[in-house]
C-alpha positions in Angstrom: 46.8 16.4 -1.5 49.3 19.5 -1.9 53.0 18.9 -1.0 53.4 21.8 2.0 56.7 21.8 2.4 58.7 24.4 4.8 59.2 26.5 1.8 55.8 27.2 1.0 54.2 26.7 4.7 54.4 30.0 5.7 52.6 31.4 2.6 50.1 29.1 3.2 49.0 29.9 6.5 49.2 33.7 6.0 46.9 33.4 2.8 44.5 31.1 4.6 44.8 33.6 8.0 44.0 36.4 5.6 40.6 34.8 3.7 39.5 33.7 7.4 39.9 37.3 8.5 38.7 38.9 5.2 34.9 36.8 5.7 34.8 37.2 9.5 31.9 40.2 10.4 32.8 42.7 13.1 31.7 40.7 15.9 32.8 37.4 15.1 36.5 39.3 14.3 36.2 40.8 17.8 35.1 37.1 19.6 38.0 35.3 17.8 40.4 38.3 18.8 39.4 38.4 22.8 39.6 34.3 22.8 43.0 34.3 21.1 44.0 36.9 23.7 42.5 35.2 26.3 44.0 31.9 25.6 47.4 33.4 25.0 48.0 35.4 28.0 46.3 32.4 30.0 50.0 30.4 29.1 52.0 33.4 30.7 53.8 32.6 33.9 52.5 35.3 37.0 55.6 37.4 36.2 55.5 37.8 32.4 51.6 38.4 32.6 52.5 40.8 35.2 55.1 42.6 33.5 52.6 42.9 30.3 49.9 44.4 32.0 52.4 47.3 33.7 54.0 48.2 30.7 50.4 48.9 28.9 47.5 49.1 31.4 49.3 49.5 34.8 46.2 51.1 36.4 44.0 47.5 36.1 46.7 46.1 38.5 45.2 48.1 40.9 41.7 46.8 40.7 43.1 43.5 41.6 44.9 43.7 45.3 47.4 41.1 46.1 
């Protein structure tokens, strides 16, 4: 077993991020991006979530009436 330490921790999840990313295909790069986003914006409160869609895409707000 390695010793990860804090020092090296860091390195070794961006080196291990970058081979996952380097053998994904198109698609499966795509699917891992929209689940990540998915699952990510599914933790933001009503307000932050909000706020993030106005300052990029405010016109989907409107499909959506409150």
């Amino acid at each position: 077993m390695i010793n990860i330490d804090h020092k090296n921790r860091e390195d070794i999840i961006k080196s291990y991020a970058h081979r996952l990313l380097d053998d994904m295909d198109w698609d499966t790069l795509y699917t891992f991006a929209y689940e990540t986003l998915v699952e990510n914006k599914s933790r933001l409160n009503n307000t932050s979530l909000e706020n993030e869609i106005k300052g990029y895409y405010p016109e989907l707000l409107e499909d959506f009436p409150v």
